[in-house]
C-alpha positions as CSV (number, residue, x, y, z in Angstrom):
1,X,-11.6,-127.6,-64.9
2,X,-14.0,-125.6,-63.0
3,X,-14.6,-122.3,-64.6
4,X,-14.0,-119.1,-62.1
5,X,-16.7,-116.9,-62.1
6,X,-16.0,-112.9,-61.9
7,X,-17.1,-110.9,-59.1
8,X,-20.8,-109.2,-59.6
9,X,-22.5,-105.4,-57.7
10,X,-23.9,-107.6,-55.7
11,X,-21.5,-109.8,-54.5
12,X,-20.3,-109.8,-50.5
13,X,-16.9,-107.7,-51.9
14,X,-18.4,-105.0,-53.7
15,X,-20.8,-104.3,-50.7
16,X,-17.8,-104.0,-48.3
17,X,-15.9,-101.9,-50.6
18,X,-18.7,-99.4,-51.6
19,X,-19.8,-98.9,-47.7
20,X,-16.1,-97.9,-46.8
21,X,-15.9,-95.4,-49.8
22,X,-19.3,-93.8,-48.5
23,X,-18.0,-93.9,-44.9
24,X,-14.6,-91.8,-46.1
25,X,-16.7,-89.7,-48.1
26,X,-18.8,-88.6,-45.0
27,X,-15.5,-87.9,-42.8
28,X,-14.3,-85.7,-45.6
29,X,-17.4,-83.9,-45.5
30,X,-17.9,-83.7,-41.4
31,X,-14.0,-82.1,-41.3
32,X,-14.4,-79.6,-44.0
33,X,-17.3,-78.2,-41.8
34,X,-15.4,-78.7,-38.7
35,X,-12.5,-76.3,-40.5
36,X,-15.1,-73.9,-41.8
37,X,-16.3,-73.6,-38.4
38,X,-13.5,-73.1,-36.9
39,X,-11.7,-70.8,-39.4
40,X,-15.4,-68.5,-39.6
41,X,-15.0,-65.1,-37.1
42,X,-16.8,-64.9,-34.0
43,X,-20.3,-63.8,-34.4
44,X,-20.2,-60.0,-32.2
45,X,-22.1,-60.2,-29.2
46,X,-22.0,-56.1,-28.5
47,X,-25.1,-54.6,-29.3
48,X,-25.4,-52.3,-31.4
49,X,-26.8,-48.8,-29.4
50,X,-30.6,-48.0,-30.4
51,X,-31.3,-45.3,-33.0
52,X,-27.8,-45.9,-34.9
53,X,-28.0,-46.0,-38.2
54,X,-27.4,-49.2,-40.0
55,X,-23.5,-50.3,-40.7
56,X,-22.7,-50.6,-44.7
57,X,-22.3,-53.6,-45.5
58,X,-18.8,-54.9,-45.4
59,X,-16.7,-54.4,-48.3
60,X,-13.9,-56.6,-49.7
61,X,-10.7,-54.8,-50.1
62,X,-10.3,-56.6,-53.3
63,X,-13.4,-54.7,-54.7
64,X,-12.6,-51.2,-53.4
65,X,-12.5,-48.8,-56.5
66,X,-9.2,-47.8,-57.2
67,X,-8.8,-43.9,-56.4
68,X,-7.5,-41.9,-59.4
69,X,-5.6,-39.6,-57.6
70,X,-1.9,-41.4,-56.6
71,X,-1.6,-42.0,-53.0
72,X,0.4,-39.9,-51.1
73,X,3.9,-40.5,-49.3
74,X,5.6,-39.2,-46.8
75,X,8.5,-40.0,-44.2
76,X,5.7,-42.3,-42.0
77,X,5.3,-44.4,-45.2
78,X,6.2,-48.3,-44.5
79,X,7.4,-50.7,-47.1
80,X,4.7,-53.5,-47.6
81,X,5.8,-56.7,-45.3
82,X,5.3,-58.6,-48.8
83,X,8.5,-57.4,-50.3
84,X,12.0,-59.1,-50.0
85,X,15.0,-57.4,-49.7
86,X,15.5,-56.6,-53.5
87,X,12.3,-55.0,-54.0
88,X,11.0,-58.0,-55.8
89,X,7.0,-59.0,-54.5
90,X,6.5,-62.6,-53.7
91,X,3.6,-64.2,-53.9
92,X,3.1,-67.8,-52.7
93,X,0.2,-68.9,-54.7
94,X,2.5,-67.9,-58.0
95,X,6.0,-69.4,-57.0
96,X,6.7,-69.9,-60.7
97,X,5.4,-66.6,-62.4
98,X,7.5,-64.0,-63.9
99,X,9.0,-61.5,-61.9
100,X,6.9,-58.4,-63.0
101,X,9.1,-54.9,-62.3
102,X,7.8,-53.0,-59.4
103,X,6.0,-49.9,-60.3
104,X,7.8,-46.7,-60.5
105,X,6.6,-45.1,-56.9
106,X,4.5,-42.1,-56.9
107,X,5.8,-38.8,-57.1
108,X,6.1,-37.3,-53.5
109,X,3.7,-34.0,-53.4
110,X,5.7,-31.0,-52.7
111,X,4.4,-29.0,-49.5
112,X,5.0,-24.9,-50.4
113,X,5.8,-23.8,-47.3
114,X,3.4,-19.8,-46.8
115,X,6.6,-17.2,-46.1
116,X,7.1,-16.2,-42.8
117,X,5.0,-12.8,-42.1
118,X,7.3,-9.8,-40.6
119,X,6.9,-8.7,-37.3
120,X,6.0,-5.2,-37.0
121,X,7.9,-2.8,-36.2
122,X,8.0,-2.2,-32.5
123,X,6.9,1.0,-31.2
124,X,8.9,2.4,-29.2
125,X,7.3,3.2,-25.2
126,X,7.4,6.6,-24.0
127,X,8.6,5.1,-21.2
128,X,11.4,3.4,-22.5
129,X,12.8,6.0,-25.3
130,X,16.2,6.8,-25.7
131,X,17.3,9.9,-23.5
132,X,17.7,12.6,-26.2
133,X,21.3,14.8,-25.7
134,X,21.3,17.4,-23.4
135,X,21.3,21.2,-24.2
136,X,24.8,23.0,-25.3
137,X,27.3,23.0,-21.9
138,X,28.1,26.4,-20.5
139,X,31.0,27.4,-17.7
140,X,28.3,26.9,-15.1
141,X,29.4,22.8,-15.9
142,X,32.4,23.5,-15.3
143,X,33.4,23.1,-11.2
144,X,34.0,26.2,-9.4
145,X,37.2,27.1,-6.8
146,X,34.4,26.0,-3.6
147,X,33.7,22.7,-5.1
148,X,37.4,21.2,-5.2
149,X,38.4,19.5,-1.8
150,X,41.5,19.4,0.2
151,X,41.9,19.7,4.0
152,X,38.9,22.1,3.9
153,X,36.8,23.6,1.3
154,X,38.3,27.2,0.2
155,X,41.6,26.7,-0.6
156,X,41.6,26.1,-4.5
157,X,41.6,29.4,-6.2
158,X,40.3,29.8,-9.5
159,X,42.7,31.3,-12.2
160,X,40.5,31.1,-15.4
161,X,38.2,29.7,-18.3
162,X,39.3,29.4,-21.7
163,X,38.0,27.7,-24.9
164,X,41.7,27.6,-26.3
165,X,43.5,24.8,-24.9
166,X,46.8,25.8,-26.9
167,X,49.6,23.9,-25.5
168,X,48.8,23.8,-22.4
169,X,47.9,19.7,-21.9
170,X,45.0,19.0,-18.9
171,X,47.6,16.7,-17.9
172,X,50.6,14.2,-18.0
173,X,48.4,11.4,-19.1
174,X,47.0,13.6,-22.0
175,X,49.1,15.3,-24.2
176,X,47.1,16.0,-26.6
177,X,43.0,16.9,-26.9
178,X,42.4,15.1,-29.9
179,X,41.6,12.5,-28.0
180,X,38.5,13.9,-26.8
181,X,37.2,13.5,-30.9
182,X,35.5,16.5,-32.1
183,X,33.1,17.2,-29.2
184,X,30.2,20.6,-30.0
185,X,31.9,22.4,-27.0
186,X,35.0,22.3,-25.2
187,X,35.9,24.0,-21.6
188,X,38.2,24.8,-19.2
189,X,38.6,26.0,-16.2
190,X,42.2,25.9,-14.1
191,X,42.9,26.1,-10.3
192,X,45.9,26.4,-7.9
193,X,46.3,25.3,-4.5
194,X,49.2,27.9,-3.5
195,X,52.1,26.4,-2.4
196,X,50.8,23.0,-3.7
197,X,49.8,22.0,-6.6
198,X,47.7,22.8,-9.5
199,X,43.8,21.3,-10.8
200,X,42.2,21.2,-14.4
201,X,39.3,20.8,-15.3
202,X,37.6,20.1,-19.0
203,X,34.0,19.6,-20.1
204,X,33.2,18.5,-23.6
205,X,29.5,17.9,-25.0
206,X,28.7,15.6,-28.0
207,X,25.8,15.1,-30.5
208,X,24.8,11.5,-29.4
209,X,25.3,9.6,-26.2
210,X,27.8,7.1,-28.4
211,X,30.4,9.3,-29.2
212,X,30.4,10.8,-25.3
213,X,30.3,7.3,-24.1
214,X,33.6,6.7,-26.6
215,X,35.3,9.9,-25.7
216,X,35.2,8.7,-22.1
217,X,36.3,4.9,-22.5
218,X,39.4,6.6,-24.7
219,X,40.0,9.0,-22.0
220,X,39.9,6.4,-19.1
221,X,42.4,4.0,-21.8
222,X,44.5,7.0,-22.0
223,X,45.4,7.2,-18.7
224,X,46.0,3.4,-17.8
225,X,48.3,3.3,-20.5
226,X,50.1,6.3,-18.5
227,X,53.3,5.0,-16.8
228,X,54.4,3.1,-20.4
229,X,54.3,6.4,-21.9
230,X,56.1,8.6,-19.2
231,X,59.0,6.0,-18.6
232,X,59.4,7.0,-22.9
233,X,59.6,10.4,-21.8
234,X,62.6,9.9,-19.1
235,X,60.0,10.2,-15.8
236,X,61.3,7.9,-13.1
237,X,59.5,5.2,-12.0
238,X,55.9,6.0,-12.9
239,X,53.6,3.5,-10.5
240,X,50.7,1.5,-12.2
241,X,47.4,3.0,-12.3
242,X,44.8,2.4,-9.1
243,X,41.0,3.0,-10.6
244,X,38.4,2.6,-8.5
245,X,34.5,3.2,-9.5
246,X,32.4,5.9,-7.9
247,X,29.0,5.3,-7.1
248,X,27.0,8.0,-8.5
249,X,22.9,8.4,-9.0
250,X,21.7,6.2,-11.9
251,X,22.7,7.6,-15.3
252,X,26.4,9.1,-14.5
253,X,29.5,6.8,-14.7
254,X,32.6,7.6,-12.7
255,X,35.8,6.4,-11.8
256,X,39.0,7.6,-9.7
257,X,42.3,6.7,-11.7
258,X,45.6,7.8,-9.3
259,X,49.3,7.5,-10.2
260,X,52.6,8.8,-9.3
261,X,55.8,9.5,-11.1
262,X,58.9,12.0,-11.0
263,X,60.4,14.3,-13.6
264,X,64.1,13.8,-13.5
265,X,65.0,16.8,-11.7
266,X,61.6,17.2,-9.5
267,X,59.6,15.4,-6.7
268,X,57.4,12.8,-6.4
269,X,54.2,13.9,-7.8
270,X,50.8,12.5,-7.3
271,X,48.2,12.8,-10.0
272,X,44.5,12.0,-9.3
273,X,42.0,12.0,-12.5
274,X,38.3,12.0,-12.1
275,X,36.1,11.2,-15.0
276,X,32.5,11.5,-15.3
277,X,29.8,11.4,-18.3
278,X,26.4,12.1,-17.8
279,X,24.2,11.4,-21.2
280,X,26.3,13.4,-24.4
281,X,28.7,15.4,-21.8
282,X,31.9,14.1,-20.3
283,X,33.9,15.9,-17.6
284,X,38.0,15.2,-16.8
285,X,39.2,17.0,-14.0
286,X,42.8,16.5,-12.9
287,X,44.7,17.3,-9.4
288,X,48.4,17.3,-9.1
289,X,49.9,17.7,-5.6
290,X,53.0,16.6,-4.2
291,X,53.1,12.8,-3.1
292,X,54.1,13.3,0.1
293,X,51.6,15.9,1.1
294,X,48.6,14.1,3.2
295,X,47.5,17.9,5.0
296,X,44.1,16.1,3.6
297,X,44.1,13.1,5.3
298,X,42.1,14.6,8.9
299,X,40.0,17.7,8.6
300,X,40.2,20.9,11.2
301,X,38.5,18.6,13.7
302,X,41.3,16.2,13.6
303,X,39.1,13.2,12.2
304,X,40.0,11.1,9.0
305,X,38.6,11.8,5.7
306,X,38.7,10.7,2.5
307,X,40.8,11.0,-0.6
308,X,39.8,14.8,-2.0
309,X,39.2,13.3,-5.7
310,X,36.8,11.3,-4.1
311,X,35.2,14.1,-2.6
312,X,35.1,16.4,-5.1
313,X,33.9,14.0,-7.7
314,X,30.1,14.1,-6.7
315,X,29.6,17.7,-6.4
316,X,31.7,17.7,-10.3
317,X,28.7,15.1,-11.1
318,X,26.0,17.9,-9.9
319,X,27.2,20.4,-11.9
320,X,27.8,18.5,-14.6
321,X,24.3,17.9,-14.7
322,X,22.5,20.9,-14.5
């Protein structure tokens, strides 16, 4: 039997198999530089400007000192992208390592908020300051005989000035003075228009503008609620209350308030109340005539004119005033 002999470095075989094992070799080598190549960044091509100072060199992230002072949070902070949904951080390279418990977050710094500063006080413009009360009222506030209007100036007659009201009410609509609340001064002056009718007037003063302004808003409430109070007291038929603003200089309010009602055993009566308040004074004047007289209506030259109230309540204004 021929004896097989074994194979020998430097046979045909071993050649073969050692040249193919270089030639793999040499392919693993040419594509790990081909991947390194590829995966490198692009060189930058922008040149840097002349005289700039040199760039640091770069830095890993990895060898960054670690501040000692804890980062800071606020509501822009993101969670990192490499947590899941429990809080848990993955890592890929250490599928199989223990869970390590995330780190107790840093505490959020508290921003103390400086306290608002006060405005000053604002000074109050010359210009602009409150109108200070007017001196104490005297009669020559009150409206004289001339200054009331019917057909034609004259035909009021004075009867007299008082400062004690007594029982004697300024009119239907006002019983009772204490509604005018506990003006400085109170005056009054009455008129007749013979064969007519009868006029009032009252002027009160105040310490401040607020209480006037109150006094005449209670007034003016008085006599709207008029006809309730007059049917209580057996009148007959008491009509609703027309008011109608006047239109005075700037600083004086004004209003006409006319009504008509009958006593049980009289006539038809018309009442017209003007009120005015200039500043701290107030002024009420009241006309009662009988409802069908309308002698006012066209003056001696025949032509139309207006209500007398309406008339007399400007010049009332002037001397209110003054």
């Amino acid at each position: 039997m021929r004896e097989r002999r074994s194979s020998t470095p430097n046979s045909p075989v071993t050649g073969r198999i050692l040249g193919a094992a270089g030639i793999a070799m040499i392919a693993i080598v040419v594509i790990g530089v081909v991947l390194v190549l590829v995966n490198r960044p692009g060189a930058q091509t922008t040149a840097e400007p002349a005289g700039s100072p040199p760039r640091p060199p770069a830095t890993s992230m990895a060898k960054l000192p670690r501040s000692s002072e804890p980062p800071i949070e606020n509501e822009h902070s993101e969670a990192p992208d490499d947590t899941d949904v429990d809080g848990r951080e993955e890592r890929p390279d250490r599928g199989n390592e223990q869970e390590r418990a995330k780190p107790s977050p840093s505490p959020k710094p508290t921003r103390t908020s400086s306290p608002t500063p006060t405005p000053p006080a604002p000074t109050q413009d010359s210009g602009n300051a409150p109108e200070q009360p007017r001196p104490g009222i005297t009669s020559a506030n009150l409206p004289a005989a001339e200054d009331l209007q019917w057909r034609t100036a004259g035909e009021w007659r004075e009867v007299g000035e008082t400062t004690d009201f007594g029982d004697r009410p300024p009119s239907v609509c006002l019983p009772s003075v204490t509604v005018l609340a506990n003006p400085t001064t109170m005056l009054r002056r009455d008129f007749v228009l013979p064969d007519r009718g009868h006029a009032t007037a009252v002027v009160v003063d105040y310490a401040s503008h607020a209480e006037a302004e109150e006094s005449y808003a209670e007034l003016g409430r008085s006599v709207r609620d008029c006809p309730g109070m007059l049917r209580q007291q057996g009148y007959l038929q008491p009509s609703p209350v027309a008011v109608k603003p006047v239109p005075l200089p700037e600083g004086i309010v004004s209003e006409h308030l006319k009504l008509e009602y009958q006593e049980r055993h009289g006539k038809p009566t018309t009442e017209s109340i003007g009120l005015i308040r200039a500043g701290n004074r107030v002024l009420m004047l009241s006309m009662v005539t009988p409802a069908d007289d309308t002698s006012w209506a066209k003056g001696p030259d025949g032509q139309p004119q207006g209500q007398p109230m309406l008339r007399t309540i400007p010049t009332a204004a002037g001397r209110l005033i003054a």
